[in-house]
C-alpha positions as CSV (number, residue, x, y, z in Angstrom):
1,X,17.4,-96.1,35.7
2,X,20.5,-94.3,37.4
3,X,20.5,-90.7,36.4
4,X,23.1,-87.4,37.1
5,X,21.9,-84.6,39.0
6,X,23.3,-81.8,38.7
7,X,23.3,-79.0,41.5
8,X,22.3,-75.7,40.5
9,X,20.5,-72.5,41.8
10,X,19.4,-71.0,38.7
11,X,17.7,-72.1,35.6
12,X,20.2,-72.9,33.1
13,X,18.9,-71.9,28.5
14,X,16.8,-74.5,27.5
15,X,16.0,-74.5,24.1
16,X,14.0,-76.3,21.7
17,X,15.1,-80.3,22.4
18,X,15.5,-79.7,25.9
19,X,13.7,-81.0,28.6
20,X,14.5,-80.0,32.2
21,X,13.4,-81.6,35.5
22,X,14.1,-80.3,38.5
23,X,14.4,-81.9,42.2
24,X,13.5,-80.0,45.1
25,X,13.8,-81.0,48.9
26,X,10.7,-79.9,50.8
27,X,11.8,-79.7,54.0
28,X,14.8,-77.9,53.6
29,X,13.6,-74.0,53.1
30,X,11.2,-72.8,55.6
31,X,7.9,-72.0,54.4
32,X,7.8,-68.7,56.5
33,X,10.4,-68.0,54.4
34,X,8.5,-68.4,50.9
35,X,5.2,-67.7,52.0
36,X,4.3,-64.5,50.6
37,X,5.1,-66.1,46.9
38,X,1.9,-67.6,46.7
39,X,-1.6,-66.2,45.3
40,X,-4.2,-66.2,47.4
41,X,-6.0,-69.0,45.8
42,X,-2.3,-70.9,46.8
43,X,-3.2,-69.9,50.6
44,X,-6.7,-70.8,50.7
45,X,-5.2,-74.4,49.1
46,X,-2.3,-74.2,52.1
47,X,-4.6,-73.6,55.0
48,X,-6.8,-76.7,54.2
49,X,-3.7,-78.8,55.2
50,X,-5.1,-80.6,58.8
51,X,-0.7,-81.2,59.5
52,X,1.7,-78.9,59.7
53,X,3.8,-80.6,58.2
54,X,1.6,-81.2,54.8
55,X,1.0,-77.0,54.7
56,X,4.7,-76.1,54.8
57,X,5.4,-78.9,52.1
58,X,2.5,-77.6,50.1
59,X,3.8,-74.0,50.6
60,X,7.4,-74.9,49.8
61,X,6.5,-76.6,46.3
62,X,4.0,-74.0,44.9
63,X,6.6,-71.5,45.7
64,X,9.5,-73.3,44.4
65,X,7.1,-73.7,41.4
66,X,6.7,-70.3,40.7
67,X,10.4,-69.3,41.6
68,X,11.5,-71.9,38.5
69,X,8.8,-71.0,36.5
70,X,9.8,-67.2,37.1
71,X,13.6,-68.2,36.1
72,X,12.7,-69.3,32.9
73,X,9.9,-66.6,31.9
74,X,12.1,-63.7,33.2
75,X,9.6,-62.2,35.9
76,X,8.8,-62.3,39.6
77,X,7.8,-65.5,41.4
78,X,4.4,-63.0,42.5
79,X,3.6,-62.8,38.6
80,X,3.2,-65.8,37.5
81,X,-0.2,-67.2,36.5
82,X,-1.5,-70.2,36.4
83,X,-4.7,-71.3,34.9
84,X,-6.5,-75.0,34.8
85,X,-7.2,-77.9,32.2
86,X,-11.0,-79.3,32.7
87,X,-9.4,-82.2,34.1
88,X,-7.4,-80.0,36.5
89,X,-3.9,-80.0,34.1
90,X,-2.1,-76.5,35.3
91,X,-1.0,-73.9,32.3
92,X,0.9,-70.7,32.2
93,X,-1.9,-67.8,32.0
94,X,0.2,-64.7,31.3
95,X,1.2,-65.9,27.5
96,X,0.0,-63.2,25.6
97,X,3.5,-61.7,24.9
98,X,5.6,-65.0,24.3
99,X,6.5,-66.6,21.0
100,X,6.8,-70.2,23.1
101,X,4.8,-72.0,25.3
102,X,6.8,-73.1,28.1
103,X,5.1,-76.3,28.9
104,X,5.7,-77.4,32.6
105,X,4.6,-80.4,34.7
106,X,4.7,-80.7,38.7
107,X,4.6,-83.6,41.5
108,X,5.3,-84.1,45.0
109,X,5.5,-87.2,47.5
110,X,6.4,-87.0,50.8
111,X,9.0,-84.6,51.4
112,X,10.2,-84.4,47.2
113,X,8.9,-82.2,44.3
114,X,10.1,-82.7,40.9
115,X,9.4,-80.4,38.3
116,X,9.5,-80.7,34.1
117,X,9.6,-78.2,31.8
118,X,10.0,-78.3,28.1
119,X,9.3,-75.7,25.0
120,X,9.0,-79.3,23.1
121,X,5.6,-80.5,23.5
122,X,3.3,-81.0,26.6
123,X,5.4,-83.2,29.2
124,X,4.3,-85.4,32.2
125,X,5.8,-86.0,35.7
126,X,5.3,-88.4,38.6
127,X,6.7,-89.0,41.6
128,X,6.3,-91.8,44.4
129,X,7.5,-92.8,48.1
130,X,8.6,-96.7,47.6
131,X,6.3,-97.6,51.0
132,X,5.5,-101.4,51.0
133,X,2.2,-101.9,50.1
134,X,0.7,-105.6,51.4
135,X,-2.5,-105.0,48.7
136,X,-0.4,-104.8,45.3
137,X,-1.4,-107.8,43.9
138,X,-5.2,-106.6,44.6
139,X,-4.2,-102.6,42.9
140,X,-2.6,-104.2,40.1
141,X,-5.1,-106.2,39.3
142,X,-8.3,-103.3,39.5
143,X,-6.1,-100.5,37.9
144,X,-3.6,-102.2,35.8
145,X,-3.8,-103.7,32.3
146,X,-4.2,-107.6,31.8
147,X,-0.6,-107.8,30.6
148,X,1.1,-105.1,33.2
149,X,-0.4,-107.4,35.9
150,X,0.8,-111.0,34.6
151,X,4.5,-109.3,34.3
152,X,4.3,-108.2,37.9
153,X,3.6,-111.0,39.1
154,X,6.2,-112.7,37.6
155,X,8.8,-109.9,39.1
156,X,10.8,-111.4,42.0
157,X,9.3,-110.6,45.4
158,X,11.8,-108.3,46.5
159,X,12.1,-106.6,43.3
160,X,8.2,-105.9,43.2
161,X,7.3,-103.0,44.8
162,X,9.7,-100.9,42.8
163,X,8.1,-102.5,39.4
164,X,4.7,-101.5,40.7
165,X,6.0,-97.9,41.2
166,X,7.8,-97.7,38.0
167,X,4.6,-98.8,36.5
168,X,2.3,-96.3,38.3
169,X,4.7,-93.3,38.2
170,X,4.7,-94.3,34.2
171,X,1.0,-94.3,33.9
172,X,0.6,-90.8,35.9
173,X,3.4,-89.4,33.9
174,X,1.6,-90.0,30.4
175,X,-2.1,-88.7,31.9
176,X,-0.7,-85.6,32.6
177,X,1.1,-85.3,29.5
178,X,-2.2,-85.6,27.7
179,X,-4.1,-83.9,30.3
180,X,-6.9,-86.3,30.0
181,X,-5.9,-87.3,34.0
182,X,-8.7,-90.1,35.5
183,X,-11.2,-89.6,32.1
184,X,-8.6,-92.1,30.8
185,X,-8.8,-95.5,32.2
186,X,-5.5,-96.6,33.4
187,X,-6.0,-99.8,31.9
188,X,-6.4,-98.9,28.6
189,X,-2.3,-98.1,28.0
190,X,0.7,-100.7,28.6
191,X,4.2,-99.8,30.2
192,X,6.8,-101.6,31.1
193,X,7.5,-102.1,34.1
194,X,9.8,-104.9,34.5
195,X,13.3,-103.2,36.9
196,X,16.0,-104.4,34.4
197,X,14.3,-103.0,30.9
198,X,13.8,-99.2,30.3
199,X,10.9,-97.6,30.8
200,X,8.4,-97.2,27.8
201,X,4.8,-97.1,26.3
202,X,4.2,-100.6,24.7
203,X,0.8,-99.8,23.7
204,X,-3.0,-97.7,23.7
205,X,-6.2,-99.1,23.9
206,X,-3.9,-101.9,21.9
207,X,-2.1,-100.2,19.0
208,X,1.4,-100.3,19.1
209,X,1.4,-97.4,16.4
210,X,-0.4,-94.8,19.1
211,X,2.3,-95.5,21.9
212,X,5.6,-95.1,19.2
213,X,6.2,-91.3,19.4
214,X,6.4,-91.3,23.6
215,X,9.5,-91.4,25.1
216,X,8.9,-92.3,29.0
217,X,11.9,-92.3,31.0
218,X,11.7,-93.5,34.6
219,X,14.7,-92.0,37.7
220,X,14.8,-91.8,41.4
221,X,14.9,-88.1,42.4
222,X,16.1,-89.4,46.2
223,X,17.2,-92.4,48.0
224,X,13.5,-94.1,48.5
225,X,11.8,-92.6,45.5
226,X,10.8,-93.5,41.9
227,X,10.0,-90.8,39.5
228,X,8.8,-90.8,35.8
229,X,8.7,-88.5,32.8
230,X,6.5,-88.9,29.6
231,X,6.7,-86.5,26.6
232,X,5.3,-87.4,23.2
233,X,8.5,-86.7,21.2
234,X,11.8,-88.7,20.9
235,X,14.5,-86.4,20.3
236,X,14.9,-85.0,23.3
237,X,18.0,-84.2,25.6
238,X,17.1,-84.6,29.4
239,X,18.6,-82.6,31.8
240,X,18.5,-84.0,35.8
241,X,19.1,-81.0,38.6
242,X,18.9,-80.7,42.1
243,X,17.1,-77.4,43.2
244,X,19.6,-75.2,45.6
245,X,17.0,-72.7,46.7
246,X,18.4,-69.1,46.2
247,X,17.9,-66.0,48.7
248,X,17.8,-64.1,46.2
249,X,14.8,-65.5,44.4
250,X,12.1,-64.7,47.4
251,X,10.6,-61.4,46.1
C-alpha cells in the first residue's frame, strides 16, 4: 500500500486515535555520535555485534529509540527505561507519574528502523529487506497457514516474494502486538497477503469473530522494503514520518 511520509525532526501531539510510525535511516547518523545515549545493558547488547557495521546499526536504532521515545514523554534520551515482557516484548519502566501508557513497538532490517507508538492500545511493527529467497515455497509451507500457502502459490511469480513479505511482516506485526512472540504458532492466524487487496487479519485459530477488531496495515518504509503495523482497534488515524535526526536531541 503506497503511503505519505512526512519529514520531520520532532515528535508532533498525538493524542488518543493516533498512531505514529516513524522511519529512520541507519546509516545516516554516526553512531560515535549517539553512543553515549544508550544504558549499559544497550552496550553490552552493541559490543556482541561480530561487524561493524551490525554495532553502529544496532547503536543508531536503540538511540533513535530513546531520542523518540524521549520526545514524546518530555525527558532525556539517558532517562528513559525500558523493561521486558516474558516473551521479550519491551515496555516503558519509568510510568509511575503518567496518566497514559505510551505504548510503542520497534523493528529494524538492514539499514531501516521503523518505530510505532500509540496511547490507543498495544501496537505491532515489522519490517523486512525484499531479498529473493529460492526456499519460499518450503517457509511457506512449515510456518504458514494451509490457506496463506495455497494463495501464495497462486500469486504470479514475479509478484511473490513481496506477498511472502507482506505476509510475514503481517504475522510479526500482530505477535508483537499481543506480546505472545514465538509461544504463538504462526500458523494458527490468517492474513492476506495477496499484493492487490489490503492488508488484514482474516482469522485466529479459525474464528472470524477473534481477528474483526485488528486493523493491520501493511507500507514500504524505503525503496526495497515492506513494513507492517497491527493494532487491535479500528478507529485510528495513521501518521507516516521520516526521522531527520536532530543535533539537538544527543544529550
Amino acid at each position: 500500500m503506497n503511503v505519505a511520509w512526512d519529514n520531520a525532526a520532532v515528535a508532533r501531539p498525538l493524542n488518543e486515535v493516533h498512531v505514529h510510525v516513524w522511519a529512520a535511516d541507519l546509516s545516516g547518523p554516526s553512531a560515535l555520535h549517539v553512543v553515549q545515549l544508550l544504558s549499559e545493558d544497550e552496550h553490552a547488547r552493541a559490543e556482541r555485534f561480530h561487524f561493524q557495521q551490525d554495532r553502529s546499526r544496532f547503536i543508531i536504532a536503540r538511540a533513535t529509540l530513546r531520542t523518540i521515545l524521549g520526545q514524546y514523554l518530555g525527558i532525556a534520551p539517558t532517562r528513559v527505561q525500558f523493561a521486558y515482557g516474558a516473551n521479550g516484548k519491551p515496555t516503558l519502566a519509568n510510568l509511575e507519574n503518567v496518566d497514559q501508557i505510551l505504548h510503542f513497538s520497534v523493528a529494524r532490517s538492514q539499514g531501516v528502523a521503523v518505530y510505532a507508538l500509540s496511547y490507543c492500545a498495544p501496537l505491532g511493527v515489522d519490517i523486512e529487506y525484499l531479498r529473493p529467497l529460492p526456499e519460499i515455497s518450503q517457509i511457506a509451507e512449515r510456518f504458514f497457514s494451509r490457506s496463506e500457502h495455497t494463495a501464495l502459490s497462486a500469486v504470479p511469480s514475479e509478484q511473490r516474494v513481496r506477498a511472502f513479505y507482506k505476509c510475514w511482516t503481517s504475522k510479526e506485526a500482530f505477535l508483537k502486538a499481543t506480546g505472545d512472540g514465538l509461544s504463538f504458532a504462526l500458523e494458527r492466524f490468517d492474513v492476506e497477503l495477496r499484493p492487490e487487496r489490503p492488508s488484514r487479519l482474516h482469522s485466529i485459530d479459525g474464528d472470524t469473530d477473534l481477528a474483526a477488531p485488528w486493523t493491520i496495515r501493511d507500507f514500504a518504509p524505503s525503496p526495497g522494503y515492506i513494513g507492517a503495523l497491527a493494532i487491535k482497534r479500528h478507529d485510528v488515524a495513521i501518521t507516516f514520518m521520516t526521522w531527520r535526526p536532530n543535533p539537538d536531541s544527543r544529550s
